[in-house]
PADOFI-702991 format. One record per residue (C-alpha): x negated, y, z. Coordinates in steps of 0.02 Angstrom, whole numbers, plus 32768, in hexadecimal, padded with zeros to 4 digits. Layout:
PT      u      v      w
PT      X      Y      Z
...
! end
This chain:
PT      u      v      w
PT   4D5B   EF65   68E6
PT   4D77   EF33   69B1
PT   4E1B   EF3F   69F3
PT   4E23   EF1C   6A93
PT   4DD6   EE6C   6A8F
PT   4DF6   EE50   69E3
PT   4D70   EE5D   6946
PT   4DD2   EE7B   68B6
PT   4D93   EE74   67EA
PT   4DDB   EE76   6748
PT   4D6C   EE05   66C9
PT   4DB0   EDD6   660F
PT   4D61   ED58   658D
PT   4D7B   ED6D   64D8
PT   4DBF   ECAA   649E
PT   4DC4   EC7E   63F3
PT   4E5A   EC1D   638B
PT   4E28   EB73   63F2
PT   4E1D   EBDF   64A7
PT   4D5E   EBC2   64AD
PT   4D0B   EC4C   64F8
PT   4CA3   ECE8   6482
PT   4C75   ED46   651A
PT   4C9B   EDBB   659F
PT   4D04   EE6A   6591
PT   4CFC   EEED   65E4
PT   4DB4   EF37   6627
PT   4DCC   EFDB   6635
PT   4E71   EFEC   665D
PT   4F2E   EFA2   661E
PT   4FAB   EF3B   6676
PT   5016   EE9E   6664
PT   50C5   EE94   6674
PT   5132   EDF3   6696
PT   51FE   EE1B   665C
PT   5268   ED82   6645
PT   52E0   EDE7   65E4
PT   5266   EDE7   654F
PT   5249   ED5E   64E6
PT   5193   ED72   6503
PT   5180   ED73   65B2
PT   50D3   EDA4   65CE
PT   5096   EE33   6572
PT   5032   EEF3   659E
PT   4FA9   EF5B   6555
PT   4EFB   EF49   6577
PT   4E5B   EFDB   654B
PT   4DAB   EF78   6551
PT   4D0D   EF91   6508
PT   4CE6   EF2A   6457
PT   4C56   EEBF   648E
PT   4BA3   EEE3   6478
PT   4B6E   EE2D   6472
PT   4B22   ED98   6429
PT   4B49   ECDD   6430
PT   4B15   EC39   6405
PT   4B60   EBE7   6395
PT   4B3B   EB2A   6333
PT   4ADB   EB37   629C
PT   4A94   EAB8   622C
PT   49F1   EA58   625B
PT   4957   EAAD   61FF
PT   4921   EA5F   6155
PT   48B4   E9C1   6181
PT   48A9   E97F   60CE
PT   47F6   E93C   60A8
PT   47AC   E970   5FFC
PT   475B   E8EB   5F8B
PT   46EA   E8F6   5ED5
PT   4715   E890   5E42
PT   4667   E8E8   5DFC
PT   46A1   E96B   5DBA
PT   4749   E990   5E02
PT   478A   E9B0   5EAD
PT   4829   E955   5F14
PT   4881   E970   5FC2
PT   48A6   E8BE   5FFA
PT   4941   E8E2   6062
PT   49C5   E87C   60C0
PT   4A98   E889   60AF
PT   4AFD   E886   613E
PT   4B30   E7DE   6112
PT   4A6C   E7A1   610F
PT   4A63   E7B0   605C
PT   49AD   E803   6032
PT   49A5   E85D   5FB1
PT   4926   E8CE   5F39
PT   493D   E966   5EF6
PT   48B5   E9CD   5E7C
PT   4853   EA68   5F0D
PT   4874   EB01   5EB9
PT   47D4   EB44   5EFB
PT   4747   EACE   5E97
PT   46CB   EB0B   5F1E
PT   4705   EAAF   5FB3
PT   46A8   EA3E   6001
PT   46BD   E990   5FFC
PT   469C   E8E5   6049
PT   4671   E832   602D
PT   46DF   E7A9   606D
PT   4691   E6FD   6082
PT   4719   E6B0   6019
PT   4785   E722   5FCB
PT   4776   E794   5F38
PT   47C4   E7F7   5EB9
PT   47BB   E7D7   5E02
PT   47CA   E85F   5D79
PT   4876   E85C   5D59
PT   488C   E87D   5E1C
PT   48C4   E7C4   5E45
PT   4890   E77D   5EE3
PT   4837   E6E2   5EF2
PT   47D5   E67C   5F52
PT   4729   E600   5F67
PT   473F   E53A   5F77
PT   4726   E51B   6029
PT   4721   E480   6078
PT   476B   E4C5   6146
PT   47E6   E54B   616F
PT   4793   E5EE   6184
PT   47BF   E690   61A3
PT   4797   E726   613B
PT   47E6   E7C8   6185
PT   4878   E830   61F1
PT   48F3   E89C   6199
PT   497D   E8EC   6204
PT   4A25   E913   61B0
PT   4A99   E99F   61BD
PT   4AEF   E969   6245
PT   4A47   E967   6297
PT   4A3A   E8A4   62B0
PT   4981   E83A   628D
PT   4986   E7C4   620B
PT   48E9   E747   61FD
PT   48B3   E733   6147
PT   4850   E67E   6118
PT   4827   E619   6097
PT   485B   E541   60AD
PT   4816   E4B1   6049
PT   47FD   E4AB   5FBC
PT   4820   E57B   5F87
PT   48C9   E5A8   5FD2
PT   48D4   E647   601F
PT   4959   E657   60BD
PT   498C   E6DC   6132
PT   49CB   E6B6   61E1
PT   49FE   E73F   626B
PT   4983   E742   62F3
PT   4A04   E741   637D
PT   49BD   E7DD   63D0
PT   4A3B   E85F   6411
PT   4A81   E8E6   6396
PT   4A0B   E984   639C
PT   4A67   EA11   63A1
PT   4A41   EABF   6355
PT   4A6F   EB69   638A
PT   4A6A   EC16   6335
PT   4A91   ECC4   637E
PT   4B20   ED19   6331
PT   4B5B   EDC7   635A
PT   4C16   EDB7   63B2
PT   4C96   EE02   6342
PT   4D4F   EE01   6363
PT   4DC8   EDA6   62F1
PT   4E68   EE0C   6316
PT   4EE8   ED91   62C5
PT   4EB0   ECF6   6330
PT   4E42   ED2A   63C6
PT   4E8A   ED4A   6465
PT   4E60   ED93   6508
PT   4E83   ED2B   65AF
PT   4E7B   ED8C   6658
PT   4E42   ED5D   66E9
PT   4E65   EDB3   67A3
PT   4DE1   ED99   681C
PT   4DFE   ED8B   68D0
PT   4D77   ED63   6941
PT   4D23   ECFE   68C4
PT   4DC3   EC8C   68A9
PT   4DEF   ECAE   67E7
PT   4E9F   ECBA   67C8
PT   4ED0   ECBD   66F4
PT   4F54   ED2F   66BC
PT   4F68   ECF2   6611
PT   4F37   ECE0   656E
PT   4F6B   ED74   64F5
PT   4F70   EDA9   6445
PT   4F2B   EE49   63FF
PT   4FC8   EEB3   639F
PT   4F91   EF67   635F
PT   4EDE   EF65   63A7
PT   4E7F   F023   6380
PT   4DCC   F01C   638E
PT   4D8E   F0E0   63AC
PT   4CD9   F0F6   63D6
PT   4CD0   F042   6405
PT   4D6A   F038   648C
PT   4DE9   EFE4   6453
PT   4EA6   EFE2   649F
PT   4F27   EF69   6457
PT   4FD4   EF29   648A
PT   4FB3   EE83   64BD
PT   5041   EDF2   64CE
PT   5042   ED43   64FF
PT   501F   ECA2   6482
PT   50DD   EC96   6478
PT   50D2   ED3B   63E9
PT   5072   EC8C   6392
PT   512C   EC2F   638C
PT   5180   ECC9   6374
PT   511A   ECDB   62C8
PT   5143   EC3C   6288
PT   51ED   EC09   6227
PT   5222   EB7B   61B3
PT   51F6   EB95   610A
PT   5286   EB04   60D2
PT   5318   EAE5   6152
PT   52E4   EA3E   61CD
PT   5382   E9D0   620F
PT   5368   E973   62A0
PT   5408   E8E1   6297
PT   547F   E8CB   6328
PT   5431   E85F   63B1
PT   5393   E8C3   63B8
PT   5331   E8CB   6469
PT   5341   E992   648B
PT   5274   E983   64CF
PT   523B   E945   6421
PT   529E   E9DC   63C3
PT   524F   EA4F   6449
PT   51B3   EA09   642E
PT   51B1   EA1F   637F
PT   51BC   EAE8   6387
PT   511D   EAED   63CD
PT   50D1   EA55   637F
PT   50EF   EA8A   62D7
PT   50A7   EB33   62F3
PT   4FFB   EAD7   631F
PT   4FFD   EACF   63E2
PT   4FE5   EA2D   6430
PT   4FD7   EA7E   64F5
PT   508F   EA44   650D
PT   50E6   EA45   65BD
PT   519C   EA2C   65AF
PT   51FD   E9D5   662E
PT   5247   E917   6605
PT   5306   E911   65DE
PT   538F   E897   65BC
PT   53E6   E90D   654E
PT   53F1   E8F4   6495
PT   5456   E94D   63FA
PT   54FE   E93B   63F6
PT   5523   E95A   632D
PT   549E   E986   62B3
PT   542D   EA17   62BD
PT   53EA   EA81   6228
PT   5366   EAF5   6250
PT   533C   EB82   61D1
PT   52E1   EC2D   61AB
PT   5371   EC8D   6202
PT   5328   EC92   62AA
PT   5260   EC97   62D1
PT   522C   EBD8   6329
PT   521B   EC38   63D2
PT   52CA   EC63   63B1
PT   530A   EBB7   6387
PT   52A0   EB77   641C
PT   52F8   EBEF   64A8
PT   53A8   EBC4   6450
PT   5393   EB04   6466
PT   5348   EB11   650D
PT   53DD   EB7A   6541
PT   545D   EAF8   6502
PT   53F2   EA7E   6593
PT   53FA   EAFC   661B
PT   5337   EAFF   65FA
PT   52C2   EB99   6621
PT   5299   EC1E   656C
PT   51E1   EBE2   6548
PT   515D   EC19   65A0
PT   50A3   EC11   65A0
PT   5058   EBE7   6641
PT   4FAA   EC15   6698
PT   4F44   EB84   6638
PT   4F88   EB97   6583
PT   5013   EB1F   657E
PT   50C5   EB3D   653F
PT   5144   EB23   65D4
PT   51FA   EB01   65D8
PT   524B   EABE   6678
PT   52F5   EA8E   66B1
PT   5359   EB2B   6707
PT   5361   EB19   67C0
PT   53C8   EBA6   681D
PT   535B   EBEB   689B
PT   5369   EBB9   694F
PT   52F8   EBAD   69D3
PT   52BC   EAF6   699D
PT   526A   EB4E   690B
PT   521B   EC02   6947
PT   517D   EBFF   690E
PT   5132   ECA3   6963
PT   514A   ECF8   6A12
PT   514A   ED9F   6A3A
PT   5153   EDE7   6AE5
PT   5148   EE8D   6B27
PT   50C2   EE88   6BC5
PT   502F   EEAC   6BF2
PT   4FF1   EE44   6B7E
PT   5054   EE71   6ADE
PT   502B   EE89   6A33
PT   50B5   EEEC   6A0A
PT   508D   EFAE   69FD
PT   5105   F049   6A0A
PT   51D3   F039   6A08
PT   524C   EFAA   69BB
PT   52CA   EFF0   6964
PT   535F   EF93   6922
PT   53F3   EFE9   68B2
PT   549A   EF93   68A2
PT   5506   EF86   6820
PT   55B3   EF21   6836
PT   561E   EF6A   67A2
PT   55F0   EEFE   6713
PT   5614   EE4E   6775
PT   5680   EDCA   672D
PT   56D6   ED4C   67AB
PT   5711   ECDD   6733
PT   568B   ECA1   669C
PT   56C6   EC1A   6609
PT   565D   EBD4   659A
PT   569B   EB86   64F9
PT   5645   EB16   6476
PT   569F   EAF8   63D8
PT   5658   EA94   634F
PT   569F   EA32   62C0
PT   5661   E9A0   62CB
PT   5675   E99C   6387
PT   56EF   E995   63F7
PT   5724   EA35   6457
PT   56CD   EA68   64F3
PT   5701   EAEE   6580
PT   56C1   EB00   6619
PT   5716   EB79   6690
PT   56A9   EBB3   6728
PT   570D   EC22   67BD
PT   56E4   EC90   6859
PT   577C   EC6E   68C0
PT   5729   EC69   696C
PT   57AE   ECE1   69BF
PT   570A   ED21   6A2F
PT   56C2   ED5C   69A8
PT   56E3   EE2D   698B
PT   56DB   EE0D   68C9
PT   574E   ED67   6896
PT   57CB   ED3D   685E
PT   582F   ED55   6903
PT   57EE   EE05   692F
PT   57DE   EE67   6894
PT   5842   EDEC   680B
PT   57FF   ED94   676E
PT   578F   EDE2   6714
PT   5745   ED7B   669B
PT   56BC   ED63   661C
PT   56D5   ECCB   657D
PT   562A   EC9C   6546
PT   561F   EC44   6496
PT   559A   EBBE   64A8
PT   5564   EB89   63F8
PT   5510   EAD8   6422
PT   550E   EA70   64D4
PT   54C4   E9C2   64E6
PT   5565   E9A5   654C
PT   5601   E9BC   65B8
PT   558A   E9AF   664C
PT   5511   EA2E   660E
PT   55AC   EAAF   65E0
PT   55D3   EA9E   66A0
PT   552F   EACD   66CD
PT   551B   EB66   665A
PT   55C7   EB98   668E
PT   5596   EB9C   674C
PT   54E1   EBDE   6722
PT   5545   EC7C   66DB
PT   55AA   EC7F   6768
PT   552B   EC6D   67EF
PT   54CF   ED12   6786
PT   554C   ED69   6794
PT   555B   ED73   685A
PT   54A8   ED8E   6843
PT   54A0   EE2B   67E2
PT   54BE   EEA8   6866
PT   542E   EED5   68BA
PT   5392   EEFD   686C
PT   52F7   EF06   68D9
PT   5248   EF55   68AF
PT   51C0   EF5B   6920
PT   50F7   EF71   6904
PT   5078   EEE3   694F
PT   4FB6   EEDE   6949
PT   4FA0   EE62   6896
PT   4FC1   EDBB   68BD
PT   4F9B   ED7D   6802
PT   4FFA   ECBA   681E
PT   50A0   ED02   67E8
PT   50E9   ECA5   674F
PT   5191   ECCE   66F5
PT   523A   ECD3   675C
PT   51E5   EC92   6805
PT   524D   EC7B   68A5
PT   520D   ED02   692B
PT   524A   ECE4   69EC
PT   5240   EDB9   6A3C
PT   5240   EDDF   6AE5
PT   5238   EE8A   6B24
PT   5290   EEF0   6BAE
PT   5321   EF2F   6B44
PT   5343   EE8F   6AAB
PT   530D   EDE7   6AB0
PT   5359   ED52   6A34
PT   530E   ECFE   69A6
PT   52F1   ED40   6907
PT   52E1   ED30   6845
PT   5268   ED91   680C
PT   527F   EDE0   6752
PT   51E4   EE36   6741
PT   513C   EE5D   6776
PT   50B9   EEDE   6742
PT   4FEF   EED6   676D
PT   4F92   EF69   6732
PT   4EDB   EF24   66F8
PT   4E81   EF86   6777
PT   4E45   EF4C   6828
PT   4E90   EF84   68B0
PT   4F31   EFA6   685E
PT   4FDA   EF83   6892
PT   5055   EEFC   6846
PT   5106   EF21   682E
PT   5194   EEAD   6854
PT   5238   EEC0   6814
PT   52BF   EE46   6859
PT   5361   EDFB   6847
PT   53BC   EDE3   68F5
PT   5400   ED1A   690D
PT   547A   ED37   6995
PT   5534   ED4C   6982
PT   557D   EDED   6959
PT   55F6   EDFF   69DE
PT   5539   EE09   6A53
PT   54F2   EE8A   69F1
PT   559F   EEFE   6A10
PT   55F4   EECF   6AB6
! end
């Protein structure tokens, strides 16, 4: 579809367990949604066509075993993958066979071969993996097989495409202008197949950690670098495409992990004692958890303006909401074999319409089960804080798709009647060109500029 200047396309590829492509789907409608209040961040539902198609796949090389006559008895003289040949009895007597210079068969269906007095060769055999061996006969009557160094020959069958629904996934792909832009890599949950359309619920490859759990409990002793214990959620669950950010931080007592919680639970719970993002799984496949970075301007990763050239489509609406703000947050960690933490975080800037000087204390204690340290405490303590002057004004606006978003990106807005920088909570693209994306947004300004 043209809009405007723009040549818009929805294309999906069925991947299998390994993300190598089947084939191409055809869409016919759904949408994605991106909500950082759900464990899974990325998920939708998506209607496509089951696919009408073929595709080759490896197969073994054809049978290039030579047959050969003790008299009265055929053999196939064939070749291991090791180089060992071999013979084996033809179960149909009326092949035909040849005559090596050399080599025979006797009547028990042992090989064996002339007295020669120079090397020679007698035959090719190709293996299973579909490599030549060279067999020959040396002085005085030993035979010897040797690979002939040529390249691998590879087979290929054509196999109707059929959709494993436990391990296949669909990754989608929004087309701009030619320039290919991936949404993701889902999983199939619920799929109905009616008359060859089918429409499924489709989340991201973090529903693969959230299926796994510890069949017997797994301690990880004090000391422990918080990256390794990360890692091992995700490593453990058979995913090597890793991308969790370096860290000094390491376990301050013991940690037992059990079946209580799911591993994507475990893994949002430790990266939360770091001040580290829930896990994610980003455009190319691979499992991301970052440091938290408050938003400011030194981070925005997308512009929007309202011109003549803007993206942006129809009204921004924001809605406020100032009851349920705290002014005061404390966060405690208490754990026996470690010494008491508290952290105390406070809005007393006597500007500000909702601290502690304008409207009292009004405070929130937050039990913090495990923190790498003092230092981290702080930071969750003022991360709390800092949310809660941010919770006020909730923006929504439409845009033409602009499929580079990610989870909890920093947005810079300028238009006539708001402008600041934003966190974005969630985003919606409906699988359909020519569509409109929806934005919602968390204002990052103070709240005493949102209500003088």
């Amino acid at each position: 579809m043209i809009n405007g200047t723009r040549i818009e396309k929805i294309r999906a590829e069925l991947l299998d367990q390994y993300s190598i492509k089947k084939c191409d789907i055809e869409i016919i409608e759904g949408a994605i949604n991106c909500d950082g209040s759900h464990s899974i961040a990325k998920a939708g539902n998506v209607t496509f066509k089951y696919p009408n198609s073929t595709r080759l796949v490896e197969d073994n090389p054809p049978n290039t075993d030579i047959v050969l006559s003790d008299g009265s008895n055929k053999y196939y003289l064939g070749i291991d993958t090791d180089g060992a040949v071999c013979t084996y009895e033809a179960s149909n007597q009326d092949v035909e066979s040849i005559t090596l210079p050399n080599i025979f068969v006797a009547n028990d269906g042992t090989l064996e071969a002339n007295t020669v007095t120079n090397d020679t060769l007698q035959c090719n055999l190709m293996d299973l993996n579909g490599f030549t061996w060279y067999v020959g006969v040396e002085p005085p009557n030993n035979i010897y097989t040797i690979q002939s160094g040529q390249d691998r020959k590879v087979f290929y069958r054509k196999e109707q495409v059929k959709i494993n629904y436990l391990t296949d996934r669909i990754k989608i792909w929004y087309v701009i202008n030619d320039n290919w832009n991936s949404l993701g890599e889902y999983m199939m949950l619920g799929p109905k197949n009616k008359n060859g359309i089918v429409s499924t619920s489709i989340m991201d490859l973090t529903v693969l950690i959230q299926r796994r759990r510890e069949l017997d409990p797994v301690v990880f002793v004090k000391g422990t670098p918080y990256h390794d214990v990360l890692s091992y959620f995700i490593i453990k669950s058979g995913y090597t495409k890793v991308n969790i950010e370096a860290t000094d931080a390491v376990l301050r007592s013991d940690r037992v992990f059990d079946d209580s919680k799911n591993r994507l639970e475990w893994f949002n719970e430790v990266a939360k004692e770091i001040n580290y993002t829930q896990l994610e799984v980003d455009e190319n496949g691979y499992f991301v958890s970052r440091k938290y970075r408050q938003p400011t301007l030194s981070n925005v990763k997308h512009i929007y303006r309202v011109d003549k050239t803007s993206i942006i489509s129809g009204e921004i609406e924001t809605e406020e909401d100032f009851w349920n703000t705290y002014n005061v947050i404390k966060c405690v960690h208490s754990n026996p074999s470690t010494s008491l933490l508290v952290s105390i975080a406070r809005n007393d800037d006597p500007s500000d319409p909702f601290s502690t000087y304008a409207i009292g204390e009004v405070p929130l204690t937050v039990k913090v089960d495990n923190v790498a340290d003092k230092q981290e405490l702080d930071a969750i303590a003022t991360k709390m804080l800092f949310e809660q002057r941010q919770t006020t004004q909730d923006v929504v606006f439409n845009s033409l798709i602009n499929p580079v978003h990610g989870l909890n990106d920093v947005i810079q807005l300028f238009s006539p009647n708001l402008e600041g920088v934003f966190l974005e909570n969630s985003w919606t693209i409906p699988l359909k060109a020519g569509s409109l994306m929806t934005h919602k947004m968390r204002r990052l300004v103070d709240v005493r500029s949102v209500v003088a």
